[in-house]
N, C-alpha and C positions, 0 to 999 in steps of 0.2 A: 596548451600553448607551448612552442619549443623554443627552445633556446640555444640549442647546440646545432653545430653542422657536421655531423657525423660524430664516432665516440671521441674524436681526440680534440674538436676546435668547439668553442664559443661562437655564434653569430656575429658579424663584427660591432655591432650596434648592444653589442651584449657585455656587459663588467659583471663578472662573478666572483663572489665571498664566499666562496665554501668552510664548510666546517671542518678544518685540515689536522686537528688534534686534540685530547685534553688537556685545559689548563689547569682547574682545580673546580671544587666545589664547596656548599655551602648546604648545609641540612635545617630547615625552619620547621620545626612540628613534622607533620609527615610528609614535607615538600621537599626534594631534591632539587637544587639548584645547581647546574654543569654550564661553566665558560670554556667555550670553545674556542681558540682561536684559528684563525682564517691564513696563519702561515706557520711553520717551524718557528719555533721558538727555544733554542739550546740554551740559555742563559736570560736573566734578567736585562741586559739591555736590550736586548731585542725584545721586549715587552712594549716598548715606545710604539706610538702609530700605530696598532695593530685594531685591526677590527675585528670583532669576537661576535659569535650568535651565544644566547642567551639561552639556555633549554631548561624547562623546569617539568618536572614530573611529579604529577600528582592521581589519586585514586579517587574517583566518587563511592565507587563500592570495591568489593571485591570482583577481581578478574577481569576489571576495567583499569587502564593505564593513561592517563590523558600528557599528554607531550605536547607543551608550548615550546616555540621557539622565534625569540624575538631579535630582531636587530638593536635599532633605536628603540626605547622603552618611553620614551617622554612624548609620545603622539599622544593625540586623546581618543581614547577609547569610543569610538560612538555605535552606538545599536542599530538594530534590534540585533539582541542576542538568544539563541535557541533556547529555552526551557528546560535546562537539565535537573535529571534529578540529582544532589546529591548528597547523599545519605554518612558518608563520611561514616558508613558502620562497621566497615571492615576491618582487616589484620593489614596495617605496611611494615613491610622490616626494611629496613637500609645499613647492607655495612659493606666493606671493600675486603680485599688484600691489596697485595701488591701491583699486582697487573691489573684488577679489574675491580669494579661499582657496580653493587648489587642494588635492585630495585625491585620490593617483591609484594604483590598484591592479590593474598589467595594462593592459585595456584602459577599464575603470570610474572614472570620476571623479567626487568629490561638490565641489562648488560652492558656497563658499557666499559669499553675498552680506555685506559687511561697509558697508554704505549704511547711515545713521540713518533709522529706521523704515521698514526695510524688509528683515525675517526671511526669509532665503530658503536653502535646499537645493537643488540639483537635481544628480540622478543622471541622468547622461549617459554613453552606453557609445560608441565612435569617433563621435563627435559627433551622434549622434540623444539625444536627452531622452528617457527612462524614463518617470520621475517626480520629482514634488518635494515637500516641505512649506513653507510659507512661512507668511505673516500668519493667526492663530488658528486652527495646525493643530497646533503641536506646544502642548501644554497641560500644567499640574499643576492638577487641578478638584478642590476640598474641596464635600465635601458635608455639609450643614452637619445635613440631619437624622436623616441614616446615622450621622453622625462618624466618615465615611470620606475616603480621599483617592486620588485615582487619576494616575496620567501616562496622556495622550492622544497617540495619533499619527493624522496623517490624509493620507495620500498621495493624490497625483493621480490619477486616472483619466482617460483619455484620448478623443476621439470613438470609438467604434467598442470600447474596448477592451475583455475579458471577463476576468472571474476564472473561477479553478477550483482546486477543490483542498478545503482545510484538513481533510481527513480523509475515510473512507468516511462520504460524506453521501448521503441516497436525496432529498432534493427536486431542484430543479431543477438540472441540471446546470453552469448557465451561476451562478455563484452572483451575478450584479448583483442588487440591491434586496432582497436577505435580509439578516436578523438573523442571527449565529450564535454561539453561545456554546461555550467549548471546555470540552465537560463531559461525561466517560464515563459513559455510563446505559444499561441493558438498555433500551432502548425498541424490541425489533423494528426491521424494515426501513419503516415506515408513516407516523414522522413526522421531526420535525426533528431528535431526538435523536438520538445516533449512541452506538457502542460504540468507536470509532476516533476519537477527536479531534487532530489535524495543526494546528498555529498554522503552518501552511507555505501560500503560494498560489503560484501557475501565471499567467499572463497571454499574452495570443496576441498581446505586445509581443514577447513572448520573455524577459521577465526572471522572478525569484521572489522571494517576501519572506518569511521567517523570524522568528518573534515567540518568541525564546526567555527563555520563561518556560513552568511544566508547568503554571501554576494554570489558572483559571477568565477567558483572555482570552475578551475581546469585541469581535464586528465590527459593526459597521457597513459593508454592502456596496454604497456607492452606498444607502443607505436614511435616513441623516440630514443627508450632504451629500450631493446625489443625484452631484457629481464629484468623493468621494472615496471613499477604503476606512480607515474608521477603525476603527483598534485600539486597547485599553483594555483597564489591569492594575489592580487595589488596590495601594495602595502610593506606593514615593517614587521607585522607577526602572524603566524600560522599557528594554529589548534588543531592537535587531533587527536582521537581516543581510539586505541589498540584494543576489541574488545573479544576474550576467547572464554568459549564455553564449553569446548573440544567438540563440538559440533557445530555444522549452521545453523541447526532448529534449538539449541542452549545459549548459541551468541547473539540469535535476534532476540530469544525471551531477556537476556541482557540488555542489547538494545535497548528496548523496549519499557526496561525499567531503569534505562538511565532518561531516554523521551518519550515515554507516556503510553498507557496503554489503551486500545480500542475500550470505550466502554460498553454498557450493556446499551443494544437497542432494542425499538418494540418488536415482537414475533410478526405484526404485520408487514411488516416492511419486508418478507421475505418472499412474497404473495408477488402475484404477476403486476405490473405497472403499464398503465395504456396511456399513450399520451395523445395529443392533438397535431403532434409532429409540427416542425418548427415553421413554414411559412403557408402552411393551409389556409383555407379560410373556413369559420367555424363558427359558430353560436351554440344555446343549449340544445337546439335541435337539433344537431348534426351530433353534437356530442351523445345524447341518449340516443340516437339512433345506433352510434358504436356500441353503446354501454347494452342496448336490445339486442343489439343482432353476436354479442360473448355471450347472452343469457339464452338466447334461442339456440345455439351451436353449444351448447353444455360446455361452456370454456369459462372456468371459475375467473374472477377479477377482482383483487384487490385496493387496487388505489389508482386512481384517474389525476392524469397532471394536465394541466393546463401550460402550455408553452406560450412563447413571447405576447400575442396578442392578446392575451385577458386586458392587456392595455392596451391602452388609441394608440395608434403607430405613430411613430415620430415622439411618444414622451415616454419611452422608456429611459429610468424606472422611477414611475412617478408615484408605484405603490397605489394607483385609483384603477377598480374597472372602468371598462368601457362600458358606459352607462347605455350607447347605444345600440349595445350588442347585447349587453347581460343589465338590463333596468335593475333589475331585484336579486344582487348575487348572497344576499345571506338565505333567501328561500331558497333558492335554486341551491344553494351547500348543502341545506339541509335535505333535501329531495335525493343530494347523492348519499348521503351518510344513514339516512332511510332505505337505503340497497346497500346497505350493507358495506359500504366503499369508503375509504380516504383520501384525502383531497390535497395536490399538493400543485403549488405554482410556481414558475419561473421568476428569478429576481437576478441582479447582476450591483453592482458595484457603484454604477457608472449612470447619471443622474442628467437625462435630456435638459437644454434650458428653455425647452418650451414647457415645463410643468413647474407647477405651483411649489413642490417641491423644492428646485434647483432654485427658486428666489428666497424662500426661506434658508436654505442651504448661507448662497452665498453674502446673506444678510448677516449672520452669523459666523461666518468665519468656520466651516465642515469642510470644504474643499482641499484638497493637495496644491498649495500654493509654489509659484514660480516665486523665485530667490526677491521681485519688486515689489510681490505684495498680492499681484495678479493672480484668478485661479486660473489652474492651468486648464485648458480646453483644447478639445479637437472634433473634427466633424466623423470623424474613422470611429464606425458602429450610431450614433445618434449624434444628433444634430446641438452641436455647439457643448458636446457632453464632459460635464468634471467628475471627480473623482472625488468617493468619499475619504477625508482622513482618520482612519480608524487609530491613529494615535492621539485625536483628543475624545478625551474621555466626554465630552458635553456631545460632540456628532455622534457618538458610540451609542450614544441614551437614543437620541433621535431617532437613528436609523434602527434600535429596538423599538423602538414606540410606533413607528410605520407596520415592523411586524407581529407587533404585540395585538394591534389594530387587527388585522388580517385572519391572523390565531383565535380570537375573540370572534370573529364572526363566521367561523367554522374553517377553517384553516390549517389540516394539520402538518406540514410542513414543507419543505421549500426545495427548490431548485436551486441551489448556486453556482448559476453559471459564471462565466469569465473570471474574472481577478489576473488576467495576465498582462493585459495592456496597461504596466505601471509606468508611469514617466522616470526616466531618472535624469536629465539634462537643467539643468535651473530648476532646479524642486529645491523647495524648503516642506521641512514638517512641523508638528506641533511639537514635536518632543525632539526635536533636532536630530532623526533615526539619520545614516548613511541614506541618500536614495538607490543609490546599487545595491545595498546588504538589503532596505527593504523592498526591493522587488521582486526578489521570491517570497521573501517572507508575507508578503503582505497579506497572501492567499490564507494564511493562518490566521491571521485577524479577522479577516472577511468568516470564514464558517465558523471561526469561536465565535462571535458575535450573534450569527445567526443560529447557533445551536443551542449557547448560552440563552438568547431569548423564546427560544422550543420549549426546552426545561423550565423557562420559569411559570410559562403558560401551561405545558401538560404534564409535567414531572421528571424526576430523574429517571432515566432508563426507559422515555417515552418518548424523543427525541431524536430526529434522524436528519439528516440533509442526502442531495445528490449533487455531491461539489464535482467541477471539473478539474480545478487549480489546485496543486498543494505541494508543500514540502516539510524539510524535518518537522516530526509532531504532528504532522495531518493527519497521525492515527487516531488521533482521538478524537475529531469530528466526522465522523462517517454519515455518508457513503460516496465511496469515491467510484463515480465511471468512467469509461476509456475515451470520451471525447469522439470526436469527428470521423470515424470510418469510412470507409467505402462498400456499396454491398458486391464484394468479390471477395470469393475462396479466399486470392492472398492477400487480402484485409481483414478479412476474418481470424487467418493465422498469424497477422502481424497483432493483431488486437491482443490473442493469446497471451504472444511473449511478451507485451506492455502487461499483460494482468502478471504475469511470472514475477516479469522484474520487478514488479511493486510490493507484490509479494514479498519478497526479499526485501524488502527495507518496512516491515514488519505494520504495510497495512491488510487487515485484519479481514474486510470487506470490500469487495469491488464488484462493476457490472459493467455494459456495454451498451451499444445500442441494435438488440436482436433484429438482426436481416442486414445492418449497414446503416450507416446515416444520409451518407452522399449518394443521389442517385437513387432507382428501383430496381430492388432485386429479384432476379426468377422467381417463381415455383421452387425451384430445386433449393437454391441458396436457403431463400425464407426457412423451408421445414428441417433444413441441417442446422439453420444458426439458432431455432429452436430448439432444438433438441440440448446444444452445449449454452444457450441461455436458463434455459431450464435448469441448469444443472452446473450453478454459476451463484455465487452468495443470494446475488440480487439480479434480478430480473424485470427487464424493461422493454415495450415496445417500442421504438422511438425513430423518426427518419425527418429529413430535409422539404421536400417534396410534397411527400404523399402521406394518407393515413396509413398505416402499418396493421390495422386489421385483417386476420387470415384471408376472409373469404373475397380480399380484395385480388387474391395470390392466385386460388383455385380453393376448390371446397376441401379437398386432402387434408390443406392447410390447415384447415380448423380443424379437423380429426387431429392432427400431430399435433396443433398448439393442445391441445386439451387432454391430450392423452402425455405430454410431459409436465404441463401447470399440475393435475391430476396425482402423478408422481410425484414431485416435490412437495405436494401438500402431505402425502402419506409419509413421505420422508421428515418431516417437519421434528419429531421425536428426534432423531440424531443429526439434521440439521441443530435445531435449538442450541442441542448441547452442544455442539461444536464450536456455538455462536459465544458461549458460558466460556468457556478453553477460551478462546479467542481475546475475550475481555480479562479473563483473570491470571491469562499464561503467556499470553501476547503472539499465540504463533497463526498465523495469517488460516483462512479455513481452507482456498483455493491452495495450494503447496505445491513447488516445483519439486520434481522428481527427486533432484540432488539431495533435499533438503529429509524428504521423510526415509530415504532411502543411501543414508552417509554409507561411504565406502565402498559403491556397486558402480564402477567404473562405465556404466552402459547408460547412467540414468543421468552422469555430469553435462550431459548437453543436450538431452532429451527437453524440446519446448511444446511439441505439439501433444501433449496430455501432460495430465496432472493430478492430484491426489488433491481428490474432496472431504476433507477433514483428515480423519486416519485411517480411514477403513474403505472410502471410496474410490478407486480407481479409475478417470474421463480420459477416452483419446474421442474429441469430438471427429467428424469426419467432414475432410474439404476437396471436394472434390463430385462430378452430378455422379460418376459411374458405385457412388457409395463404396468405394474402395478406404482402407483404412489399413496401416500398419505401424506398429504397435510395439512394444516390449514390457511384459509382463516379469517383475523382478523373482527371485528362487522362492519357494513356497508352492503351495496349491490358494486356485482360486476356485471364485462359485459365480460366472454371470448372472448380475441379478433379476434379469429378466428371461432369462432361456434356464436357468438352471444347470447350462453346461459345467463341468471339473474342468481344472488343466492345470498341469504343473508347472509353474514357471520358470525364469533364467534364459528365457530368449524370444526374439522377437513374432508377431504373430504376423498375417497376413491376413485381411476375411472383406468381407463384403456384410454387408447392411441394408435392409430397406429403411424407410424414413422413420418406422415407430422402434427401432432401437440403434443400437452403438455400442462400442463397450464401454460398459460398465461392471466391473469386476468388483465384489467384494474378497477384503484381504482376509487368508488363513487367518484363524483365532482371534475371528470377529463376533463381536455380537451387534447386530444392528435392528433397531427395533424402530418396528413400523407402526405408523398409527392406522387409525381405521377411519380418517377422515379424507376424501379425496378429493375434498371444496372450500376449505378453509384451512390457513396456514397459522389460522390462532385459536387452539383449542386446547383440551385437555389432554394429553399427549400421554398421560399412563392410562387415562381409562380404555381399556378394552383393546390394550398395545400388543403387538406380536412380536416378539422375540425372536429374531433368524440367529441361527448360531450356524457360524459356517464350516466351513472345515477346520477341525484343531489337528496338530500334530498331538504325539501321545506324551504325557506329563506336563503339557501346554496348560496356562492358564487362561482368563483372560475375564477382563470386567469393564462396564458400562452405568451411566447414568442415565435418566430422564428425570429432565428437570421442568417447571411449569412456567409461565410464560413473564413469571418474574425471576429467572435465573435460581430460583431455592430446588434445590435435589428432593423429587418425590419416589423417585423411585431408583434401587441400587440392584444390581445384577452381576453374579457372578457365574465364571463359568468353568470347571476343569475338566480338561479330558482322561479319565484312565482307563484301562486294560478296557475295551469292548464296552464303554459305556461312556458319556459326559454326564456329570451333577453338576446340575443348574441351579443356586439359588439365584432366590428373590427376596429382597429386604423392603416391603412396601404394605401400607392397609391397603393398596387394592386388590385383588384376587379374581379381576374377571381377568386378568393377560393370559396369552398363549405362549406355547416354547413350541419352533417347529425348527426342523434340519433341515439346512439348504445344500445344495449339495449330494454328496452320497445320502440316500435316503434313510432314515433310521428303520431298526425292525419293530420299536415300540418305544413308544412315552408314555412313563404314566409319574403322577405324584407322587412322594414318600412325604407327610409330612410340609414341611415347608421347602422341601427341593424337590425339581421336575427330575428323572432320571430319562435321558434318553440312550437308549442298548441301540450299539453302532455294530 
């Protein structure tokens, strides 16, 4: 939102209180309290009339700085407010001199300049400068013909330096000179809107910044000061937390442990997923006929979902099969879970009132009620449909006991679509929440709920959903995919930079919908978006239309689906772990270049590839001529499928057929393969291979595999010297192999408990 008309004027509909100097401060426990006021002030009588912002700064941990800044203080506070953690376990020091107010937490310090007419912050981490705000950045702006009022912040931006982040966003990657508004909306993969909104960014300074508030912030990214990034709340107070870890990948694991980390899920959930695509027409017959014809075409299959129609049309989500499609669906579950499969169904938020459900609902008081009493409805999506309120705790039990239902009778978990169609116009709640703050938020109640009753039915760490809605903290109900595509190359590449940018606000796991959702896609499309689905946390077949089975494509199709399901299953060993990292370090497994690769000036805006875990290297390819170009960062690699070397530090150019891509394993890796290439939940050290790629010389490097409840079975080291690498292993098993990828060795043999391979 802007407010200014060029640098030097206000909008005229615009009254700004800037924060124009210091007046004094106030120290509570480890709270700094800074009154600012909004003009010169030379003397005590001019202290009369003045309006002053309010700033307090405080730490949840170390290297986290959170900077309130209020006008009026006597509003009422009203929710939902995000889920911080705060641990309150760190070191604050606060002291001044003359000139300046120290604020120090860890290694992070805020500054603030106490000079007449001259407002200044700066966030300085071991003495490099972040950022700051200073002279007409921090604001309270009345808008005089809204009769609205809002706090402003506007931090520095620095020569060279790039945002990224605030949510799965598909435009540019790099987000300088966009608008963006943090507001959940089904808008497809196509434009600005987004179904993910994140008030979190990323910077290739290495720091992040936190705008906690769930309503309707707005950025200014480099677009209204072209050297700031300003954000903008309604209201009398702004929140946000400065948070640096001298990296991006140390400031999301911050992040992360200030909201929440990805937990463990089950290893199946990383197996291929076939659905019945969204408006087909289906029964069990049609369904085992797909489920025959991945088992006749040797294309391994994990988990079968059932899309919108498992229910009679017109009562979603009334939580009943359709008895006249599926009579007997607890036999028929078990029939798929006898192939070896799991089973998971579509569900939504949003309660037809032609189902028996929606009379109970609104007999009871579940509904999101209008300000009379009314529940709110609308015919947009199902017929006469309300909305559950997940702030009372009595619908919360309910709408678990629908899925508890479900679960019990072979169910293993869910779909959660929508959560975006919140009301906020005459909404009242049960807990009195804002209806603007709760409608992003709301998407977080919705998969806690639904993940919360996962876990209570199949355990902790057995648990998964495929949400499409989410914001801050939605890392911790996973799995989140990219919504609505289209099946085109540049939907396919727009899906990419939505998984990047999510990425960056430190979720864990994501997936998409392989080939496009909207529309049918080639031959050609179908076997390349397999290839980067495959090769993607989570993997799904899924479309609008049509079924999305290979051999509806051309037969190739099934060759390529199966020869990369196939790979990922063998991958499953350093997928796992990756998935272990993920949950206990918080750093996302898909990783934008910037982020594994701080300070390589070629990778800060690199979106079309990315790094799979730590060691894997994806540029999927979009385009039918299988052209692909690429930049491979300084080091040697090993394609893990041709076995090629190459030295890196600059960009590649190459062509591909359908059964590969590049896939590069990084110098001074060990990645270890299973020998399963059908199932993505097994025993992942019995009978593992060991690639050790190229090391430089004095290089070290070590690896886990861990077993399918995240506990470390097996440990792996590896050092390179003079004309040799020693390999141990720390495990009771001893049927694994050590082999050299890459330059070939001239011999391996054991010593003992280390493999010795002579280079």
């Amino acid at each position: 939102m802007k407010f200014t008309n060029g640098y030097w004027l206000t909008r005229k509909n615009i009254k700004p209180i800037y924060a124009v100097e210091y007046a004094y401060h106030k120290i509570i426990d480890d709270k700094l309290i800074i009154y600012a006021a909004s003009v010169h002030t030379p003397g005590r009588a001019e202290s009369i009339n003045v309006a002053m912002l309010t700033i307090t700064l405080e730490s949840p941990m170390d290297n986290i700085i959170n900077v309130k800044v209020e006008h009026f203080r006597g509003r009422k506070d009203r929710g939902p407010h995000y889920q911080i953690n705060d641990e309150r376990n760190g070191k604050v020091t606060i002291w001044e001199d003359e000139e300046k107010l120290y604020y120090s937490s860890g290694s992070l310090k805020a500054i603030i300049n106490k000079a007449k007419k001259n407002w200044k912050i700066e966030f300085v981490d071991s003495g490099k400068m972040l950022t700051e705000t200073s002279y007409r950045n921090m604001a309270y702006m009345i808008d005089s013909d809204a009769e609205k009022a809002y706090m402003v912040e506007q931090l520095s931006l620095d020569v060279g330096e790039y945002i990224y982040g605030l949510g799965e966003r598909f435009t540019s990657f790099v987000k300088n000179g966009q608008v963006i508004d943090m507001w959940n909306e089904d808008g497809g993969t196509a434009s600005e809107l987004s179904y993910k909104n994140v008030p979190f960014y990323l910077t290739n300074k290495g720091y992040g910044v936190l705008v906690d508030n769930s309503g309707d912030v707005s950025y200014e990214i480099g677009s209204e000061k072209v050297e700031r990034v300003q954000f903008s709340v309604e209201g009398e107070s702004l929140s946000y937390y400065v948070i640096s870890g001298g990296t991006p990948k140390k400031s999301l694991e911050l992040y992360t442990d200030l909201t929440g980390k990805a937990p463990l899920i089950p290893a199946w959930s990383f197996g291929l997923w076939l659905t019945t695509s969204f408006s087909t027409d289906y029964n069990e017959n049609v369904v085992m006929k797909m489920i025959e014809g991945m088992k006749q075409r040797n294309i391994p299959l994990h988990v079968f979902h059932f899309d919108c129609f498992w229910m009679h049309a017109y009562e979603w989500c009334g939580f009943e099969w359709d008895k006249e499609i599926f009579p007997e669906p607890e036999n028929m579950l078990q029939r798929y879970h006898e192939q070896n499969l799991k089973v998971c169904v579509w569900i939504n938020p949003y309660i037809s009132q032609n189902t028996e459900a929606f009379d109970e609902c609104m007999q009871k008081g579940y509904f999101i009620h209008k300000q009379n009493g009314d529940a709110w409805q609308t015919d947009l999506w199902q017929t006469g449909m309300a909305v559950i309120d997940f702030t009372n705790p009595d619908a919360v039990e309910w709408y678990k006991n629908k899925l508890r239902t479900l679960l019990k009778m072979g169910i293993d978990c869910f779909k959660t679509d929508f959560g975006e169609r919140i009301p906020v116009k005459d909404i009242t709640y049960f807990d009195d929440s804002d209806p603007v703050k709760m409608h992003n938020y709301y998407s977080i109640l919705y998969n806690k709920v639904v993940f919360e009753a996962i876990e209570e039915i199949k355990g902790r760490g057995k648990a998964v959903v495929f949400a499409r809605t989410s914001n801050v903290g939605g890392q911790q109900y996973p799995v989140h995919w990219g919504g609505d595509c289209s099946a085109t190359y540049p939907s396919m590449a727009e899906t990419l930079r939505g998984g990047l940018s999510l990425a960056s606000c430190g979720f864990a796991f994501w997936s998409h919908d392989i080939s496009g959702f909207e529309q049918t896609a080639t031959p050609d499309i179908y076997k390349r978006w397999c290839a980067f689905g495959l090769l993607s946390s989570h993997s799904r077949l899924h479309g609008g239309v049509s079924y999305r089975v290979p051999w509806l494509f051309d037969e190739e199709s099934s060759d390529v689906l199966a020869h990369f399901v196939k790979l990922k299953c063998t991958l499953m060993p350093y997928i796992y772990r990756q998935a272990v990292l993920a949950h206990e370090i918080g750093v996302p497994m898909l990783r934008p270049m910037f982020m594994e690769f701080f300070g390589d000036r070629v990778c800060e805006t690199l979106d079309r590839q990315y790094m799979f875990g730590d060691s894997l290297l994806i540029a999927p390819i979009f385009n039918d001529a299988g052209e692909v170009e690429y930049y491979l960062p300084e080091g040697k690699w090993v394609h893990l499928l041709s076995g090629e070397i190459v030295q890196g530090g600059s960009y590649r150019k190459e062509v591909y057929n359908y059964f590969s891509l590049p896939l590069w394993v990084r110098e001074n890796s060990i990645l270890p393969i299973g020998k399963n290439s059908e199932e993505v939940e097994y025993d992942y050290a019995e009978g593992v291979t060991l690639y050790i790629s190229e090391m430089t010389l004095g290089a070290s490097s070590s690896a886990q595999i861990v077993d399918t409840s995240g506990e470390v079975i097996m440990s792996v080291s590896a050092v390179c010297e003079k004309s040799r690498i020693v390999v141990e292993v720390d495990s009771f098993y001893d049927d694994y192999k050590v082999i050299k990828i890459g330059h070939p060795a001239t011999r391996i043999y054991k010593e003992e408990n280390v493999t010795i391979i002579e280079i």
